[in-house]
ChimeraX commands (.cxc) that place a marker at each C-alpha (Angstrom):
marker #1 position -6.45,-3.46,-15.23 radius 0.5
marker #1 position -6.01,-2.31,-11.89 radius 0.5
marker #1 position -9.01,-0.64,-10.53 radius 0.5
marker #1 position -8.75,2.63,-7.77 radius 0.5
marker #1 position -11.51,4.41,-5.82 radius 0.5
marker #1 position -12.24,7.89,-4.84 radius 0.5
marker #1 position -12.93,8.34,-1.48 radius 0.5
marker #1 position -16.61,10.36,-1.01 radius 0.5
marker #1 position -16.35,13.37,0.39 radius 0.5
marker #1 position -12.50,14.25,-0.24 radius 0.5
marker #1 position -12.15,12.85,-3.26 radius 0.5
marker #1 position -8.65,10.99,-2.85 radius 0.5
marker #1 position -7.75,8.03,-5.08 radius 0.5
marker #1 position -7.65,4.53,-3.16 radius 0.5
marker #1 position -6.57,1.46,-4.68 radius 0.5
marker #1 position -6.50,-2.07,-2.45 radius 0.5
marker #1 position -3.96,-4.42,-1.76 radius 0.5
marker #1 position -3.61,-7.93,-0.38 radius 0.5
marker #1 position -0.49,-7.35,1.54 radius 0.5
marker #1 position 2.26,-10.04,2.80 radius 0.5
marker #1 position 5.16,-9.31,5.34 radius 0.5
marker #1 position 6.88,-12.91,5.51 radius 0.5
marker #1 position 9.12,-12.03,8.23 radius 0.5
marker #1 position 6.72,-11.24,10.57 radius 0.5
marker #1 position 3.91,-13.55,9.29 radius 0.5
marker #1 position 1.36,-10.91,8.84 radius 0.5
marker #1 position -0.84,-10.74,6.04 radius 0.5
marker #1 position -4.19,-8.85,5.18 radius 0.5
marker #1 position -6.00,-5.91,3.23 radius 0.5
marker #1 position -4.84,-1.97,2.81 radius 0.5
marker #1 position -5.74,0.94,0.95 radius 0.5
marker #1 position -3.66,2.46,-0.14 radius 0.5
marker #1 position -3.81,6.13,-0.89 radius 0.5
marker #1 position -1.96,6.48,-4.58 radius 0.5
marker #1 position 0.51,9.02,-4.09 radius 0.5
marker #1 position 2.91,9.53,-6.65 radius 0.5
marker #1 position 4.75,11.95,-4.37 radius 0.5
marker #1 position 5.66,9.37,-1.86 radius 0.5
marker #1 position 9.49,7.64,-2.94 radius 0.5
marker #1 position 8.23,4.59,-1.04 radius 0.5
marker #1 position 5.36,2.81,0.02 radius 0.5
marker #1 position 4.41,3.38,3.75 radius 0.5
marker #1 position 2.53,1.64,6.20 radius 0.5
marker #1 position 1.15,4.09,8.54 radius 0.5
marker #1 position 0.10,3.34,12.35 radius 0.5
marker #1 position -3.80,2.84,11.54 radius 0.5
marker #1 position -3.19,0.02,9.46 radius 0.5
marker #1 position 0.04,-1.42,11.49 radius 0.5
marker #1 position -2.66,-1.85,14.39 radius 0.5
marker #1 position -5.68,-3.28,12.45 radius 0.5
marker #1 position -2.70,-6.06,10.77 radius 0.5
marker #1 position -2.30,-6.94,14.44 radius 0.5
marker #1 position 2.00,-5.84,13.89 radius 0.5
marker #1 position 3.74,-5.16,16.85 radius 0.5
marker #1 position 6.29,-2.39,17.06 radius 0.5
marker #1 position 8.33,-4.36,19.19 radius 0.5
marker #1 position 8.71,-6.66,16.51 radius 0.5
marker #1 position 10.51,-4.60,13.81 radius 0.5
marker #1 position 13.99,-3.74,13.55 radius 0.5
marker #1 position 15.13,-0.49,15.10 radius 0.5
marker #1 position 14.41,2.51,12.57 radius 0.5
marker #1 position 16.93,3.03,9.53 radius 0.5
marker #1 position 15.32,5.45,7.15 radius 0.5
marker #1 position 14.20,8.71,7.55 radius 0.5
marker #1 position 11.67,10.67,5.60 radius 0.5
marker #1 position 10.61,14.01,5.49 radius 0.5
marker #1 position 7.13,15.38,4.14 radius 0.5
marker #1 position 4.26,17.45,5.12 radius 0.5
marker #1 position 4.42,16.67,8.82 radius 0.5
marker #1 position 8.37,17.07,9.07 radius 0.5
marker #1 position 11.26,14.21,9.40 radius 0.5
marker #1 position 9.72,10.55,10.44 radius 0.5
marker #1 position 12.02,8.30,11.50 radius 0.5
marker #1 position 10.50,4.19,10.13 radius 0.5
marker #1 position 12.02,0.96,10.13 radius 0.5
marker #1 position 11.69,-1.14,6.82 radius 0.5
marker #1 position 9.90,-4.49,6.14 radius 0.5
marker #1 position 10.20,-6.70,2.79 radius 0.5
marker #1 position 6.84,-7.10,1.63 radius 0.5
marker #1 position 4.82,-8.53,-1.18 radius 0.5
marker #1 position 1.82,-6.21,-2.28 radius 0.5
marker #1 position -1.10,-7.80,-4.48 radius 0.5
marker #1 position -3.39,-6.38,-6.60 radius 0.5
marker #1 position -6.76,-7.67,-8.19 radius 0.5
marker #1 position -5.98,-7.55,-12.23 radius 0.5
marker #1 position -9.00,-8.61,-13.67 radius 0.5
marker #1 position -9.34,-12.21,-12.29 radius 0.5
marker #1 position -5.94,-12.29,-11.40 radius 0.5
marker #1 position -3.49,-11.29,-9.03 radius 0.5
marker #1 position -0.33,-9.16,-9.91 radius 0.5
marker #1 position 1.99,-9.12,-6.62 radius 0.5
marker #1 position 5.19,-6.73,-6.56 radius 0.5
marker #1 position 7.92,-6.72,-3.67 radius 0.5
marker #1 position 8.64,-3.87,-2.08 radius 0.5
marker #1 position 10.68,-2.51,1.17 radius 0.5
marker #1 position 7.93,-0.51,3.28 radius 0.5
marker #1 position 8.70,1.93,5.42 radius 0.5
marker #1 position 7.26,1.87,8.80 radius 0.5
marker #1 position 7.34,4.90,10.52 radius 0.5
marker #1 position 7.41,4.94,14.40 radius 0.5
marker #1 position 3.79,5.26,15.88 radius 0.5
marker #1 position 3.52,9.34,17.09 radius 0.5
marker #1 position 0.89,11.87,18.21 radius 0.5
marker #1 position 0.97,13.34,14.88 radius 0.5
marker #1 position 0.48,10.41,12.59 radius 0.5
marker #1 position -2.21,8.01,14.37 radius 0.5
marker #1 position -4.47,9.38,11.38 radius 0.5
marker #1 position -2.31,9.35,8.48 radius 0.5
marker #1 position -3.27,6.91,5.63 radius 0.5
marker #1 position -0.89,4.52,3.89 radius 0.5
marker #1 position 0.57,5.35,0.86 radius 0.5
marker #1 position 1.81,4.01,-2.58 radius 0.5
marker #1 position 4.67,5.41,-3.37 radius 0.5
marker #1 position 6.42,5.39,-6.40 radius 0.5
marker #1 position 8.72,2.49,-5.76 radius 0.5
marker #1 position 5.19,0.63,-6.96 radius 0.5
marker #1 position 3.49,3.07,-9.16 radius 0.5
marker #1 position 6.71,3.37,-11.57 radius 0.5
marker #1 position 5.88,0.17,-12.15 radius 0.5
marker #1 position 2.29,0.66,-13.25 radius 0.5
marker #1 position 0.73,2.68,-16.09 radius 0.5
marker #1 position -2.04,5.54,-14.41 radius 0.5
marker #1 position -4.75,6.31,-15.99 radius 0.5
marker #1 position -6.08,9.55,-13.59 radius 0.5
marker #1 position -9.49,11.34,-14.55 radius 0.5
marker #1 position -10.82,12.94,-11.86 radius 0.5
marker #1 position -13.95,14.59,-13.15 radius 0.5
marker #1 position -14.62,11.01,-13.40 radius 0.5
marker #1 position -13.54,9.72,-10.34 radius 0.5
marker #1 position -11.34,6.87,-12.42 radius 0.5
marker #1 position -7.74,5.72,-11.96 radius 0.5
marker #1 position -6.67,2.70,-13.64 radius 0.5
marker #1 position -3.64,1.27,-13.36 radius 0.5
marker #1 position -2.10,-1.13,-16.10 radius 0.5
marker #1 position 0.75,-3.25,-15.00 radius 0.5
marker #1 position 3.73,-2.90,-16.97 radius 0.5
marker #1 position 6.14,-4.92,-14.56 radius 0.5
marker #1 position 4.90,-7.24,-11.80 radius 0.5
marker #1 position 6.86,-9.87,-9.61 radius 0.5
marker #1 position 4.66,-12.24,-10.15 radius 0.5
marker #1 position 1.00,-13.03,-11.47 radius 0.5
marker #1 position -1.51,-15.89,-9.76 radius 0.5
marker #1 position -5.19,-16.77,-10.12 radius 0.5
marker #1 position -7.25,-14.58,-7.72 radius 0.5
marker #1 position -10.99,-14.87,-6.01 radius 0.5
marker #1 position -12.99,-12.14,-5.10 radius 0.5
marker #1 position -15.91,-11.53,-2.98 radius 0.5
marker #1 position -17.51,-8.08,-3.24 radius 0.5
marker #1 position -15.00,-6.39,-5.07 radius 0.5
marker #1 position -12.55,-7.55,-2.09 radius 0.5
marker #1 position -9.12,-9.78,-2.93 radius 0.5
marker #1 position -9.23,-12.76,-0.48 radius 0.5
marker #1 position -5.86,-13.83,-0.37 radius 0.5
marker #1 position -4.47,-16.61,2.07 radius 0.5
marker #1 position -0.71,-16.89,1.61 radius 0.5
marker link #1:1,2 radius 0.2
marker link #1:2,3 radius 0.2
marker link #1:3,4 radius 0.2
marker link #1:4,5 radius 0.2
marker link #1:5,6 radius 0.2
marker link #1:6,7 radius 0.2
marker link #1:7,8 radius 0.2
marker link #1:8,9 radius 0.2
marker link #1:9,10 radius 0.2
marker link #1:10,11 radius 0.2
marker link #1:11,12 radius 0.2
marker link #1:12,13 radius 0.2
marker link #1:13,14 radius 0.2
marker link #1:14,15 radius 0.2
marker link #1:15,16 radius 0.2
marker link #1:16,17 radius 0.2
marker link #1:17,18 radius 0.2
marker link #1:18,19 radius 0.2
marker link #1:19,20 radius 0.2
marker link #1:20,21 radius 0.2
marker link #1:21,22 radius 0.2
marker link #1:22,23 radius 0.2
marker link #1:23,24 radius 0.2
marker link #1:24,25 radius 0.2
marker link #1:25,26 radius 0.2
marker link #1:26,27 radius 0.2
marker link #1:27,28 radius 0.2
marker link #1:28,29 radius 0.2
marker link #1:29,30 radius 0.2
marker link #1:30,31 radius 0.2
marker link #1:31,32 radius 0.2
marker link #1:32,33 radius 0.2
marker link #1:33,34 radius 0.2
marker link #1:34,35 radius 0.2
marker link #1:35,36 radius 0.2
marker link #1:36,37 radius 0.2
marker link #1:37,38 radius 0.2
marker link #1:38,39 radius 0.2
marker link #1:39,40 radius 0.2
marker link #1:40,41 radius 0.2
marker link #1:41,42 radius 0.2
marker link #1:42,43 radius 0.2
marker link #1:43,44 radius 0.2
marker link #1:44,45 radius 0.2
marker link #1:45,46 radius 0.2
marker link #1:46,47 radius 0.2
marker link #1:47,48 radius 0.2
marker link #1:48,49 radius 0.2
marker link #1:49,50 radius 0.2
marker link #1:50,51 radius 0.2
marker link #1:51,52 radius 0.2
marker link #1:52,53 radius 0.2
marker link #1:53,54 radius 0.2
marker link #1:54,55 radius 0.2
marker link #1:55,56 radius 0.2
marker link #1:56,57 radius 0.2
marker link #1:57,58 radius 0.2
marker link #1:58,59 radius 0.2
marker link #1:59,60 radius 0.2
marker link #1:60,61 radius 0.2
marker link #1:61,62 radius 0.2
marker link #1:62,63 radius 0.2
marker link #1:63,64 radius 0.2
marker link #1:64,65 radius 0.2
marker link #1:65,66 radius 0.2
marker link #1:66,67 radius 0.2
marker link #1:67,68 radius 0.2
marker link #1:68,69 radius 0.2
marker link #1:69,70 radius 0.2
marker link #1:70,71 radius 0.2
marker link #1:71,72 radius 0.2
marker link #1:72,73 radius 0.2
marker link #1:73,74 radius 0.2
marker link #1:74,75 radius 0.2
marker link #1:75,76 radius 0.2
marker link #1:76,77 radius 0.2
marker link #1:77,78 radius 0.2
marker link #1:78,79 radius 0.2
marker link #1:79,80 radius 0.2
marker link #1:80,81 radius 0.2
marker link #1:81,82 radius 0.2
marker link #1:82,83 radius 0.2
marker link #1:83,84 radius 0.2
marker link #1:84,85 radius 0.2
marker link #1:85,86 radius 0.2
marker link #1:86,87 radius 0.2
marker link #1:87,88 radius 0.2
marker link #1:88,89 radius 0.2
marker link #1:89,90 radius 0.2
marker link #1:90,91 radius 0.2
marker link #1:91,92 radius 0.2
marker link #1:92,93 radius 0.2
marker link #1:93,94 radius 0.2
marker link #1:94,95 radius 0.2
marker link #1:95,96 radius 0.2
marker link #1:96,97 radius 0.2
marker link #1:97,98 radius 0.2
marker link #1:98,99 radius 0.2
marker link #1:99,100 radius 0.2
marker link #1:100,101 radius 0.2
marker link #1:101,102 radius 0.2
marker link #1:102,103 radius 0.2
marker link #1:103,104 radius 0.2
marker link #1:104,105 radius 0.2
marker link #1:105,106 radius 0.2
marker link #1:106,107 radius 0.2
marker link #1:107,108 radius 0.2
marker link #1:108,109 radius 0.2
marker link #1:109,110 radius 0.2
marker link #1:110,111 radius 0.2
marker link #1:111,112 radius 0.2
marker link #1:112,113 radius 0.2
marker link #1:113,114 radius 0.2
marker link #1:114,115 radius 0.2
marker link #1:115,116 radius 0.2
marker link #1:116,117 radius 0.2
marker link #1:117,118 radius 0.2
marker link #1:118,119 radius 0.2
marker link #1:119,120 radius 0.2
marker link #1:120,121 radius 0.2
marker link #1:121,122 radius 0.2
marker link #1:122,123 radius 0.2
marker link #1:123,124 radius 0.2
marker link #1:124,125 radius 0.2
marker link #1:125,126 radius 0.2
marker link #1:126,127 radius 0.2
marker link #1:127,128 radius 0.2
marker link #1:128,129 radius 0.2
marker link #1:129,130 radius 0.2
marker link #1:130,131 radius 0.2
marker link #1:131,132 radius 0.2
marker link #1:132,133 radius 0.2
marker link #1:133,134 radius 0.2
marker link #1:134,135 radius 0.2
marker link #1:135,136 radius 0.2
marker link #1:136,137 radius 0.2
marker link #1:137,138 radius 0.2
marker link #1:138,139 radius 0.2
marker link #1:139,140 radius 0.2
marker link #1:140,141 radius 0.2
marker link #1:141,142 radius 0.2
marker link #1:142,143 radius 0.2
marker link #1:143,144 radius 0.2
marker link #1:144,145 radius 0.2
marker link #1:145,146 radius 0.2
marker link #1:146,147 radius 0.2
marker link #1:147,148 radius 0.2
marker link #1:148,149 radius 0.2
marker link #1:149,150 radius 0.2
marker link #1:150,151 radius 0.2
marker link #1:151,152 radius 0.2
marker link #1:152,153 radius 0.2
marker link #1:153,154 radius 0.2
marker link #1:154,155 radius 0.2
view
């Protein structure tokens, strides 16, 4: 079972994710804000920058999205996402969407979108600040280790 958090104070679901983008040989931790309203998973700016990506380094944007804060315009990465299951590790691909670095989203958190979460079985209870996710349909599972609650994961 996949485990979320609620973040204090707002009370937004979280869940964590080892993530891999081969092309670009970057690899580290996100959370992920659980959003089933998202069609895709999306790697905002604030995370882009603490992964150490470079803009420069992606292909020219070729999706567009539009939600709360208008039409973004991203460019898309292959990625493998992995999540602590128990003592395991269940990894999905997915195409992120990278949306260009602006003004208005320097702030905005990452999201799972649906692309992922279809994939998962949600367990939501927010009086009890619990959202479990059982996998239904992974890529791929693999032995895990954990310190603190955190995946380490060296690809």
């Amino acid at each position: 079972m996949i485990k979320g958090r609620f973040e204090a104070g707002t009370g937004r679901p979280y869940v964590e994710a080892a993530i891999l983008i081969p092309r670009l040989l970057v690899s580290g931790n996100v959370s992920f804000l659980i959003d089933t309203g998202a069609d895709v998973t999306t790697l905002h700016p604030v995370d882009v920058a603490r992964l150490g990506m470079a803009y420069s380094d992606l292909d020219p944007p070729t999706s567009s999205s539009i939600g709360v804060g208008g039409r973004a315009r991203a460019s898309v990465e292959p990625a493998l996402l992995s999540f602590l299951d128990g003592r395991r590790l269940a990894t999905f691909r997915a195409i992120l969407s990278i949306p260009a670095s602006t003004q208005h989203n320097q702030k905005v958190t990452s999201l799972l979108g649906r692309d992922v979460l279809n994939r998962l079985r949600i367990t939501y209870d927010g009086p009890a600040e619990k959202a479990l996710m059982r996998v239904i349909d992974a890529d791929g599972f693999h032995a895990g280790l954990t310190t603190d609650r955190r995946t380490v994961w060296n690809p």
